[in-house]
C-alpha positions in Angstrom: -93.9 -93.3 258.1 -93.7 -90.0 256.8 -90.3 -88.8 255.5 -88.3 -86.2 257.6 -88.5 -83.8 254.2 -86.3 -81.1 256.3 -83.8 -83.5 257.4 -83.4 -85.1 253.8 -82.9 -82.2 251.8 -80.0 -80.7 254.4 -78.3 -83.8 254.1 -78.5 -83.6 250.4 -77.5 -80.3 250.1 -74.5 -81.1 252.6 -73.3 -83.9 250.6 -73.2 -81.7 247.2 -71.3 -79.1 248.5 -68.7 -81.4 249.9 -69.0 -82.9 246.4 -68.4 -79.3 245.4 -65.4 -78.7 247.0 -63.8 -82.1 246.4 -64.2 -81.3 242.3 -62.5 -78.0 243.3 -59.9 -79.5 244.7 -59.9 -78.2 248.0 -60.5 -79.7 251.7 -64.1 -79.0 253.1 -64.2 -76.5 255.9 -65.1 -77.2 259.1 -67.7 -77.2 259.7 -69.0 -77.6 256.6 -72.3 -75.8 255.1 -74.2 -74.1 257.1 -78.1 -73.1 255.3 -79.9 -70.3 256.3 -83.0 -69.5 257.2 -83.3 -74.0 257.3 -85.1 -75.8 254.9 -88.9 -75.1 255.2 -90.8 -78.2 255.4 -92.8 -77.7 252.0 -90.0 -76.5 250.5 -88.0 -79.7 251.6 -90.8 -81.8 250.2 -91.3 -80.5 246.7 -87.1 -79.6 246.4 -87.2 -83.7 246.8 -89.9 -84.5 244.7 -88.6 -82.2 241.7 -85.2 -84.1 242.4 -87.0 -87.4 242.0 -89.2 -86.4 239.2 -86.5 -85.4 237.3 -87.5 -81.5 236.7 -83.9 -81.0 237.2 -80.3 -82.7 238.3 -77.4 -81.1 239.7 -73.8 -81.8 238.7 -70.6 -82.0 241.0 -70.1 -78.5 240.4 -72.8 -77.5 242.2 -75.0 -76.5 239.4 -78.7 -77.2 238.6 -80.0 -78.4 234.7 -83.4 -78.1 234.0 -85.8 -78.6 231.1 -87.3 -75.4 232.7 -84.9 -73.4 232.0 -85.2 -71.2 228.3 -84.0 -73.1 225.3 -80.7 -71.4 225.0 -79.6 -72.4 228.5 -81.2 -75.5 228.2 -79.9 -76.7 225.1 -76.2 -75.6 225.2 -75.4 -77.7 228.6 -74.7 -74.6 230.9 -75.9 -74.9 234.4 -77.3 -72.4 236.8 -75.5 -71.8 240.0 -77.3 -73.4 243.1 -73.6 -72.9 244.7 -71.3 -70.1 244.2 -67.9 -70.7 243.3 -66.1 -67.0 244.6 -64.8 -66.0 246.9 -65.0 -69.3 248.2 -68.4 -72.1 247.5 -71.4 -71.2 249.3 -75.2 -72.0 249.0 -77.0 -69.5 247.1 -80.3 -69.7 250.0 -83.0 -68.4 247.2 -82.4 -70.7 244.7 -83.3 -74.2 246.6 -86.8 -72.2 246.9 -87.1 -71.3 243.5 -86.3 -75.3 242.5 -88.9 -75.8 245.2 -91.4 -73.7 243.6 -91.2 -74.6 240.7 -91.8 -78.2 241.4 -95.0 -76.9 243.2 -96.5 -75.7 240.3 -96.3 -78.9 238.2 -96.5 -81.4 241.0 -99.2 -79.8 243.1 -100.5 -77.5 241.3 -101.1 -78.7 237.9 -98.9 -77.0 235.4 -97.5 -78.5 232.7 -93.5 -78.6 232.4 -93.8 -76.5 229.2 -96.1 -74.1 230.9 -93.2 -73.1 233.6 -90.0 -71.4 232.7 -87.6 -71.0 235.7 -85.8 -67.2 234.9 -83.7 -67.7 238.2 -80.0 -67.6 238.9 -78.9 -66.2 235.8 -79.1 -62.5 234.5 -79.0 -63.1 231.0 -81.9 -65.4 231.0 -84.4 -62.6 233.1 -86.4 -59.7 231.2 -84.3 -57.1 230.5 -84.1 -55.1 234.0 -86.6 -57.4 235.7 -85.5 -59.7 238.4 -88.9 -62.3 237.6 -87.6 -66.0 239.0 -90.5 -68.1 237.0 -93.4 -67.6 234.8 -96.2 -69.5 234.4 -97.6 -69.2 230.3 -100.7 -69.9 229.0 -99.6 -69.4 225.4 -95.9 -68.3 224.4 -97.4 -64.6 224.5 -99.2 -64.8 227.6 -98.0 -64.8 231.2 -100.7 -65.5 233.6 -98.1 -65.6 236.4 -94.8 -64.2 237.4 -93.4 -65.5 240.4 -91.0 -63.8 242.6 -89.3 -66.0 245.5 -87.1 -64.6 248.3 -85.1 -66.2 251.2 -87.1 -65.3 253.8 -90.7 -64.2 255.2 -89.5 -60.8 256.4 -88.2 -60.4 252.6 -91.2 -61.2 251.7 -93.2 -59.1 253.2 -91.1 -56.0 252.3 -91.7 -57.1 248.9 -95.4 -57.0 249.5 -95.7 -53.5 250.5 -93.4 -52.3 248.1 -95.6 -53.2 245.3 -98.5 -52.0 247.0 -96.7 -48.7 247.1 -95.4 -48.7 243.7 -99.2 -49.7 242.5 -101.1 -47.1 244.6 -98.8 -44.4 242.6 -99.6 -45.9 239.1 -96.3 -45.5 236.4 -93.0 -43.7 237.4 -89.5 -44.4 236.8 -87.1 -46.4 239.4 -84.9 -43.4 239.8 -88.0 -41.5 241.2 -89.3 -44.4 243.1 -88.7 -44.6 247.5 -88.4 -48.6 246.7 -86.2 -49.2 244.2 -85.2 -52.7 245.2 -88.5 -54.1 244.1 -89.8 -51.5 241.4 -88.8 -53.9 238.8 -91.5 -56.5 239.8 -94.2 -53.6 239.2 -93.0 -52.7 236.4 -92.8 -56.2 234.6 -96.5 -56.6 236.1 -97.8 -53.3 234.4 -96.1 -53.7 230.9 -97.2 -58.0 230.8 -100.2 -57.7 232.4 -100.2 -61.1 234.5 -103.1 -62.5 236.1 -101.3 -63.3 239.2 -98.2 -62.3 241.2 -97.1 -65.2 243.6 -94.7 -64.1 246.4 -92.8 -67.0 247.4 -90.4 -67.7 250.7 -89.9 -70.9 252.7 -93.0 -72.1 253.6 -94.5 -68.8 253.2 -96.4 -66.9 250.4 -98.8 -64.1 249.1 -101.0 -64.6 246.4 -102.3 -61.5 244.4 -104.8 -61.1 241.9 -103.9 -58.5 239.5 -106.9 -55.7 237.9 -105.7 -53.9 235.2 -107.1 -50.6 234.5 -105.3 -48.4 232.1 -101.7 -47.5 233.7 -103.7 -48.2 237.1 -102.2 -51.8 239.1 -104.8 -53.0 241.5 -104.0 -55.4 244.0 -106.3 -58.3 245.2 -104.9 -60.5 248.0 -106.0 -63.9 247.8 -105.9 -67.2 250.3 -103.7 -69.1 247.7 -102.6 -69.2 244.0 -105.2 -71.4 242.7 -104.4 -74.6 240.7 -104.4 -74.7 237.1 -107.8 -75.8 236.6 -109.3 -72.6 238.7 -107.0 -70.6 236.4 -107.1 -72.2 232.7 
């Protein structure tokens, strides 16, 4: 029987945030945690499956580990928020698609775990003034994709046609940009020259193939990101 992948991972995710608030110290609300937009049903599955493959763990204090995650966090035993702490513990939405994601790209898609570096949930860790959530390397100095997850489809598809727009008018600052919440993502694709962006949201995405031409972005929508052996 197939599992019940949405069901699973809102059970999970209720059971660490009780877990949350009992190594805080303080009684669960009622009526507990409350996710939205739900768990998607692909994200669900691969959320699981990167749980049971081990790509990362989460501790009583509502924090994810990951061997993703760059060396320095990695090594020196911080987490990454999947719950915040203040005012009060809640779920941060995004970052249960980002795990998701990432767990796509090795599970289904055929990266290798030293290939993906999750960015997410943690400033210090991102390009300086880019908000990239994973990257996909061929070689340590070569991104062939940035990804970029949000919590929901509408999200997403402003995201989309903000980069078109910041594209179609080739290099400018954010300051003089009309869509500043999402001019970062063009301007990490112009200076690293990916080979693909991937727009993530719960079961929802956008593929593009990027052209390169000069300071000109073009944009290529594609049906899917293709796996690894399409790409490498």
């Amino acid at each position: 029987m197939e599992r019940d992948w949405e069901a699973e991972t809102g059970s999970y995710l209720k059971e660490r945030f009780a877990e949350l608030w009992a190594a805080l110290g303080q009684p669960l609300p009622i009526p507990g945690l409350r996710i939205s937009p739900p768990p998607g049903l692909i994200e669900s599955e691969y959320f699981l499956r990167g749980l049971e493959s081990e790509l990362f763990w989460i501790d009583e204090f509502g924090q994810f580990h990951s061997e993703l995650l760059p060396a320095p966090r990695r090594d020196d035993g911080r987490g990454v928020q999947l719950f915040q702490h203040e005012p009060q513990p809640r779920l941060l939405r995004e970052v249960v698609c980002q795990l998701s994601t990432a767990s796509a790209l090795i599970l289904k898609r055929g990266w290798l775990r030293s290939q993906v570096v999750m960015l997410s949930g943690d400033e210090e860790l991102r390009p300086p003034g880019h908000g990239i959530d994973l990257l996909v390397r061929s070689r340590p100095d070569e991104i062939l994709i940035c990804v970029e997850v949000k919590r929901s489809a509408a999200e997403l598809q402003k995201l989309m046609t903000d980069m078109g727009a910041c594209c179609k008018r080739g290099p400018h600052a954010r300051d003089e940009c009309g869509f500043p919440q999402n001019h970062a993502k063009y301007e990490f694709c112009a200076l690293n020259q990916p080979a693909y962006f991937w727009a993530v949201a719960p079961d929802a995405d956008v593929c593009l193939r990027m052209n390169y031409d000069g300071d000109v972005v073009g944009l290529e929508q594609i049906s899917s990101l293709p796996p690894r052996s399409m790409i490498e």
